[in-house]
C-alpha positions, 0 to 999 in steps of 0.5 A: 500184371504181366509185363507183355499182353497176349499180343506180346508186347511190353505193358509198364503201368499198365500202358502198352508200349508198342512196337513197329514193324523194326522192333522200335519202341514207342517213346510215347507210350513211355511218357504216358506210362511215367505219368505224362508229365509235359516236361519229360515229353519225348520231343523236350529228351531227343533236343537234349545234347545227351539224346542228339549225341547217343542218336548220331553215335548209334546211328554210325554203328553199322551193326546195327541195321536199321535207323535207330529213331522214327516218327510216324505221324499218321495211321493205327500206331503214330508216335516216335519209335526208337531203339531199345538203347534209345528208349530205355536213355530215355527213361533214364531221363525221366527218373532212374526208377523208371529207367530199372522198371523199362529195363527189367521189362524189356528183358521180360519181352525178348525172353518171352517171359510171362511173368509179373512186372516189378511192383513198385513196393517190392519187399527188396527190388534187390533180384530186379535190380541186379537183373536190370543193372546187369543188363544195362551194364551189358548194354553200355559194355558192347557199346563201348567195345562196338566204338572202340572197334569202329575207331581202331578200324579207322585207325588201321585202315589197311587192316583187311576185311577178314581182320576186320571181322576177326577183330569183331568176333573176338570182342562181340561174340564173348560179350553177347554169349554166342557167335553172332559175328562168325570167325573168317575162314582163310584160303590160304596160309599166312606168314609173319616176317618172323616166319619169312625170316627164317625161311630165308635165313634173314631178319624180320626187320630185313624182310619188312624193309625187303619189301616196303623198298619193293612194295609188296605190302599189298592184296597181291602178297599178302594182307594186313592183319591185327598183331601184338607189337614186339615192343609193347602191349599195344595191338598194331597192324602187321603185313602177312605174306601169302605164297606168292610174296615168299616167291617174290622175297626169294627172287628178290633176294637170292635171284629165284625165278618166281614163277 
């Protein structure tokens, strides 16, 4: 049996798992396709702590873009359609049999593979399951690392938008394996205290007192970026000084008219 039908959706157990318009999958058909049992209905997993911390988690991740849980209730396709994290927890839930088998088949259906689902009495299952482990643990990395950027982003709330972005590419992009976030084009140049210093034959220490005292740390000269701390290996926010904040250091400090 093949894990997608000629209308392309994923088929586990015989039972179609139907998607909407957004791409969630139908957590009722899942249920069906486990064997129907009323304890593992979708309503009795989502009142579970674990489904209504996953739900809150994914539905303050921004990058999403689109509400991650939904019931229809009437028309040709009712049932309550979830994001494909959602779902394949959910299967996790019911056994972690199932769990592999939903995964490997949504693997399947983003590919276009027509190719035959995972037997339940395969020689190994070895091949399926290192495919389906690597994916769901994949699938829990970019989770973490998506976390991690939203709690750093409200850590650092001075960190300018392209910082923001950089910060988001550089750990996004790797994981996924293409530039689905794109690198920031900057403008203009940025300079570091360090840098600034030694235009100005001072310290970068000085330079930051310079200007906190006469507060230039802002979108006028300059913007927040994420920089490595000179003392640990801990990443820190960091004002950089565009042209406009070395001419303003300068008249500060040797009396240059800025123009």
């Amino acid at each position: 049996m093949n894990n997608v039908t000629n209308k392309n959706l994923p088929v586990i157990a015989g039972v179609e798992i139907t998607t909407d318009s957004e791409g969630r999958f139908n957590l009722n058909a899942l249920h069906k396709a486990s064997g129907g049992k009323d304890a593992k209905r979708p309503k009795t997993w989502l009142d579970t702590k674990q489904a209504l911390e996953l739900v809150e988690e994914l539905r303050q991740n921004s990058a999403l873009g689109q509400e991650v849980l939904k019931v229809r209730k009437g028309g040709v396709n009712p049932g309550t359609f979830a994001h494909e994290l959602l779902a394949v927890e959910y299967a996790g839930w019911i056994s972690p049999k199932f769990r592999l088998q939903v995964n490997q088949t949504f693997i399947d259906y983003r590919s276009g593979k027509l190719v035959a689902a995972a037997p339940v009495k395969s020689q190994s299952g070895l091949p399926e399951y290192r495919l389906a482990k690597a994916e769901q643990l994949k699938s829990v990395a970019l989770e973490k690392n998506i976390a991690s950027i939203e709690r750093l982003n409200m850590l650092l709330p001075n960190l300018d938008h392209l910082a923001k972005q950089t910060l988001a590419a550089s750990v996004i992009n790797p994981l996924i394996g293409q530039d689905v976030i794109p690198l920031p084009v900057l403008e203009e140049k940025y300079y570091t205290a360090g840098e600034v210093g030694k235009m100005l034959d001072l310290s970068a220490n000085k330079i930051g007192r310079i200007a906190n005292d006469n507060n230039l740390k802002t979108e006028q000269y300059g913007k927040f970026f994420l920089d490595k701390s000179a003392h640990s290996n801990k990443q820190v926010e960091a004002f950089r000084y565009n042209e406009n904040g070395i001419k303003a250091l300068k008249h500060l400090i040797h009396g240059v008219e800025v123009a």
